[in-house]
C-alpha positions in Angstrom: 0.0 0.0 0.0 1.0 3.5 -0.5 0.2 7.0 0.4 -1.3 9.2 -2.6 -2.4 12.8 -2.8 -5.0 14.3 -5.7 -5.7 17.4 -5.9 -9.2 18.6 -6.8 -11.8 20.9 -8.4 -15.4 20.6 -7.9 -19.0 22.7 -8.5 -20.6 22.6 -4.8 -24.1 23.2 -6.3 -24.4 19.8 -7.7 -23.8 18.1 -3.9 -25.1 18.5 -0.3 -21.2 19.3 1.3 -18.2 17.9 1.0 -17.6 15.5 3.6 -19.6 12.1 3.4 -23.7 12.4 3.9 -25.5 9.0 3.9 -28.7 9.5 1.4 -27.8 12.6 -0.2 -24.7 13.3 -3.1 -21.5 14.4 -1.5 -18.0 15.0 -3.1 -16.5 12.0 -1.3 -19.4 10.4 -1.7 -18.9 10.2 -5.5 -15.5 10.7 -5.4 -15.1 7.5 -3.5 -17.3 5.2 -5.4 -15.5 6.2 -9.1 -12.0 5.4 -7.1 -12.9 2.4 -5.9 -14.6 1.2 -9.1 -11.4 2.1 -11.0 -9.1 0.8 -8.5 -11.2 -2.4 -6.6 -9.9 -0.9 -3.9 -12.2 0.6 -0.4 -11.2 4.2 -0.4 -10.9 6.7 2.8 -10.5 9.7 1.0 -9.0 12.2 3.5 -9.6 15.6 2.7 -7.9 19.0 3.7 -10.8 20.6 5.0 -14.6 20.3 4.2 -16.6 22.9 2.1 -20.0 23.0 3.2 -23.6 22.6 0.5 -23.0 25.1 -2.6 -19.3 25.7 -2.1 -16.9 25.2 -4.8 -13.2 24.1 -5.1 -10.6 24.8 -7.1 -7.5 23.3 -5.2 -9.1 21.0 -2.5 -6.6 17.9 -1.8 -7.5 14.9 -0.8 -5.4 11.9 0.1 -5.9 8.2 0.4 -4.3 4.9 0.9 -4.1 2.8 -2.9 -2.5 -0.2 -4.1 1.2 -0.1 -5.2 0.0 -1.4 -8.7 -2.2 1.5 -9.2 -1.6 3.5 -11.9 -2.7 7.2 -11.2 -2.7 8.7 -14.3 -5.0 5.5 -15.7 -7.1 6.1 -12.8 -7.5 10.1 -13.2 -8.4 8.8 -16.5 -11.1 6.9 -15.6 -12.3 8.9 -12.6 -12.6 12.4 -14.5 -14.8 10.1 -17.3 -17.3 9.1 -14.9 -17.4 12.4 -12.3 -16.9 14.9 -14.8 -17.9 17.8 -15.2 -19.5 18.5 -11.4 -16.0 16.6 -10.0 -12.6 16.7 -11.8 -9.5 15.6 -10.2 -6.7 17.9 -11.5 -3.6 15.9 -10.5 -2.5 13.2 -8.2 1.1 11.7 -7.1 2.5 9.2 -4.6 3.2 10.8 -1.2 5.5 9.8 1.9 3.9 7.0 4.0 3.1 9.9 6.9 1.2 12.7 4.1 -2.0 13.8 5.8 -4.0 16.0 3.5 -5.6 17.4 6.4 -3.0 17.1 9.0 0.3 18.2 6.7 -1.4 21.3 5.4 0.1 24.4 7.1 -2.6 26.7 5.5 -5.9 27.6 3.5 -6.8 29.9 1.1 -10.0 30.7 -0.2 -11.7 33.3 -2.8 -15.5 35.1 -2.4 -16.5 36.9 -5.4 -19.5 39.4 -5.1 -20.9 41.2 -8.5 -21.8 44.7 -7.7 -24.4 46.4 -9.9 -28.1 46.9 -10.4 -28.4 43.7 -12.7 -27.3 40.3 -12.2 -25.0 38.5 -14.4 -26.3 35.5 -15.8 -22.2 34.4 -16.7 -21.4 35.2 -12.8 -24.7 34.0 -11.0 -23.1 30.3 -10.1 -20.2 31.4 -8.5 -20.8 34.9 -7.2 -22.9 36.7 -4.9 -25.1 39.9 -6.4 -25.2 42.5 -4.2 -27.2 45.5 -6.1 -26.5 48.2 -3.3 -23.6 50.1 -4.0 -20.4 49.0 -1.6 -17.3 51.5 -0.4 -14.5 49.2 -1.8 -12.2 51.2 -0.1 -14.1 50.4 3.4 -14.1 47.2 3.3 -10.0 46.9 1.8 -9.8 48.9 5.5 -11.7 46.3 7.3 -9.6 43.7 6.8 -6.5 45.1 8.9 -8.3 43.7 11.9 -8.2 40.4 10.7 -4.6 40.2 10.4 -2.8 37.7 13.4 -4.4 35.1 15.4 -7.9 35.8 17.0 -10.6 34.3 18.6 -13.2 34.5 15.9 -16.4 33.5 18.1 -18.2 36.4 16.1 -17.8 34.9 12.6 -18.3 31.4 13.6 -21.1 28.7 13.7 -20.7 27.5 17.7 -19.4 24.4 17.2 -20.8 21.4 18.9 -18.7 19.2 21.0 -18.8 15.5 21.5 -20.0 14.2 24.6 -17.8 14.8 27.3 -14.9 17.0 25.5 -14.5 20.6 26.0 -15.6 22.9 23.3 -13.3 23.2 20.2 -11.1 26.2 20.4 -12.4 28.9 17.7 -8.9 31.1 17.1 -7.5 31.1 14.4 -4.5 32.6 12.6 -4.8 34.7 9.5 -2.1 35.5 7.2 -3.4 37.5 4.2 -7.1 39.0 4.0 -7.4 41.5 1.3 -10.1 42.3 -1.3 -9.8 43.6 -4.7 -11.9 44.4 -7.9 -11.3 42.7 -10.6 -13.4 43.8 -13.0 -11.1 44.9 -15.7 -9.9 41.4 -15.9 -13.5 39.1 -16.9 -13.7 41.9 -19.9 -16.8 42.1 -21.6 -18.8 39.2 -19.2 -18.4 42.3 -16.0 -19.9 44.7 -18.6 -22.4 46.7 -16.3 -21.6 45.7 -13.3 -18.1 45.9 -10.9 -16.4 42.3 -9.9 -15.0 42.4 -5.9 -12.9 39.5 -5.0 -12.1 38.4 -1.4 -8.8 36.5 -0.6 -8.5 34.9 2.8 -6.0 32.3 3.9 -5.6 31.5 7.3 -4.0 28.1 9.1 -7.6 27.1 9.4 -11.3 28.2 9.7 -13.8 27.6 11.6 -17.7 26.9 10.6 -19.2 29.9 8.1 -16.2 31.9 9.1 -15.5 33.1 5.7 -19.0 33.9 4.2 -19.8 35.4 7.8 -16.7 38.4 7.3 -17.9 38.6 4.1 -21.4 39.3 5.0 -19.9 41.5 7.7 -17.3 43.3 5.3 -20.2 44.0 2.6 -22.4 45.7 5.4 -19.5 48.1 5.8 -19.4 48.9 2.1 -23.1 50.1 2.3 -22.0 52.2 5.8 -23.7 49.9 7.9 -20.6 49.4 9.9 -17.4 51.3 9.7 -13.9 49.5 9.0 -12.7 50.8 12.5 -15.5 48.5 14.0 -14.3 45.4 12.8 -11.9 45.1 15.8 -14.5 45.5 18.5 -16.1 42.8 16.8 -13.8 40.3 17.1 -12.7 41.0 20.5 -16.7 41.3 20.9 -16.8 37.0 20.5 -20.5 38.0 20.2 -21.9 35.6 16.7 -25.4 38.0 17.0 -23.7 41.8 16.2 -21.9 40.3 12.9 -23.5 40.7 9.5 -25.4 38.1 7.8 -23.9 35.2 6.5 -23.3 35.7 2.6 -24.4 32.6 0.1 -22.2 30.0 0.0 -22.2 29.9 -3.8 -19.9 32.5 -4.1 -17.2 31.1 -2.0 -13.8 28.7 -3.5 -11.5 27.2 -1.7 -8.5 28.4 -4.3 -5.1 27.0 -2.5 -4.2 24.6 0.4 -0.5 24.8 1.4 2.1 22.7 2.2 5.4 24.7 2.6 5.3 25.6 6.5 6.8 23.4 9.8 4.0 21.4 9.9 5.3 18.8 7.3 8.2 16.8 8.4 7.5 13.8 5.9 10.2 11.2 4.9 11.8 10.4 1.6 14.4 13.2 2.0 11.5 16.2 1.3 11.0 18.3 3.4 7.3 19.1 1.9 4.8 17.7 -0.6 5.5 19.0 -4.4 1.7 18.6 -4.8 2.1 22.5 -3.2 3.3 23.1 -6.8 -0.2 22.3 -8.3 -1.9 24.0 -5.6 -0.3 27.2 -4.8 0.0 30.0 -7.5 2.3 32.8 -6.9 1.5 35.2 -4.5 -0.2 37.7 -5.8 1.3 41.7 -4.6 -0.4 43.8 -2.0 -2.1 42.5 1.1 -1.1 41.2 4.6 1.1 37.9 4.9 2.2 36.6 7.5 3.6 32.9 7.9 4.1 31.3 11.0 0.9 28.7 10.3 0.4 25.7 12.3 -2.2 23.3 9.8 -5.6 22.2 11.0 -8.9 20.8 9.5 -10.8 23.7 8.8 -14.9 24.2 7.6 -15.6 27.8 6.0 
């Protein structure tokens, strides 16, 4: 047996989450049942952190124990034939015996995309939020400072329930870059009428609705509801009711999950997955980085 990674793209609308869901379609759900038809193998597909209903991925990784005699690219292949187009799996490689998808990552990253403009856009709708109000840009480039650092980020977070007996999960969390940008100028003709804002997040993990609840938060201070100066009394509120609303989850990707921190201290002479390479684009400039990242499982 060996150890091997895949790294992933999915549409979220076509399943009920990520993570597996008796009764229902899930990504690992179908994902599974390809692999193990391919490979006559049982698969535990281990992922690096679970997107809730109506989410999409671009660079989710998943790993998984296979047969030596498995060929990957043969099994891509075959896999991308039958869960194509909703799932497609983008690459996969053979991993030291201790990889973790989950547990070796040392950070997230994920992308919200709102359309901004009295009309929807029928090319956008699937994977961005229309917001008709007109929203401050600048504000809410402002109102991410506060995020910057680690945090207790009760206020943007679903309370998580424990298991019997177990103290409640810890909600801080360390974020590294949080920025937002508009990208209009770069969809052309398909934006025509409307502005494009991007959010970019990455963070060594997240906790339940985290991401869509700044979001929510960040576009109430582009209509003045808040200010960006409030978004520190916020967090150090830990108060989940004084937050905005949560924004869709269609318009949210996890883009990137990292590799290249301490976390990974894998065998085979490397001192980090190469899968990072597939992954991880360069970093764009501007925004906050910071990366001292410790990797967890993470839910937006």
């Amino acid at each position: 047996m060996r150890r091997a990674c895949f790294v992933l793209a999915y549409d979220g609308a076509a399943f009920h989450g990520f993570a597996p869901n008796p009764g229902v379609p899930t990504v690992v759900g179908v994902l599974s049942d390809a692999m193990e038809l391919v490979s006559r193998h049982e698969i535990n597909l281990i992922g690096a952190g679970r997107t809730d209903a109506g989410v999409h991925a671009w660079g989710q990784v998943v790993s998984c124990e296979l047969p030596a005699r498995v060929d990957l690219a043969n099994l891509i292949h075959h896999v991308n034939r039958m869960c194509a187009p909703h799932v497609v799996v983008r690459s996969a490689e053979w991993m030291a015996d201790d990889f973790s998808a989950r547990f070796s990552a040392t950070w997230r990253h994920y992308r919200y995309t709102i359309v901004n403009g009295p009309a929807q856009n029928p090319f956008l709708a699937a994977t961005a939020w229309h917001v008709p109000q007109p929203l401050l840009l600048a504000g809410m480039q402002l109102a991410c400072d506060a995020l910057i650092g680690e945090h207790d980020f009760t206020t943007f977070c679903r309370k998580p329930k424990p298991a019997g007996g177990q103290p409640e999960p810890s909600l801080r969390r360390r974020v590294m870059l949080a920025r937002w940008s508009d990208i209009t100028d770069s969809l052309g003709p398909y934006a025509e009428g409307s502005r494009v804002l991007r959010f970019e997040i990455r963070a060594n993990a997240f906790c339940h609705q985290m991401v869509r609840s700044i979001v929510g938060t960040h576009a109430d201070v582009g209509r003045g509801r808040f200010h960006a100066g409030d978004m520190r009394a916020l967090i150090l509120a830990r108060d989940r009711t004084i937050a905005g609303d949560v924004a869709p989850a269609h318009g949210l990707m996890l883009w990137q999950v990292g590799y290249d921190g301490e976390r990974y201290h894998g065998g085979r002479g490397r001192s980090a997955p190469s899968v990072t390479a597939d992954v991880v684009a360069e970093t764009e400039p501007g925004g906050h980085q910071h990366h001292d990242a410790d990797g967890a499982s993470q839910q937006p």
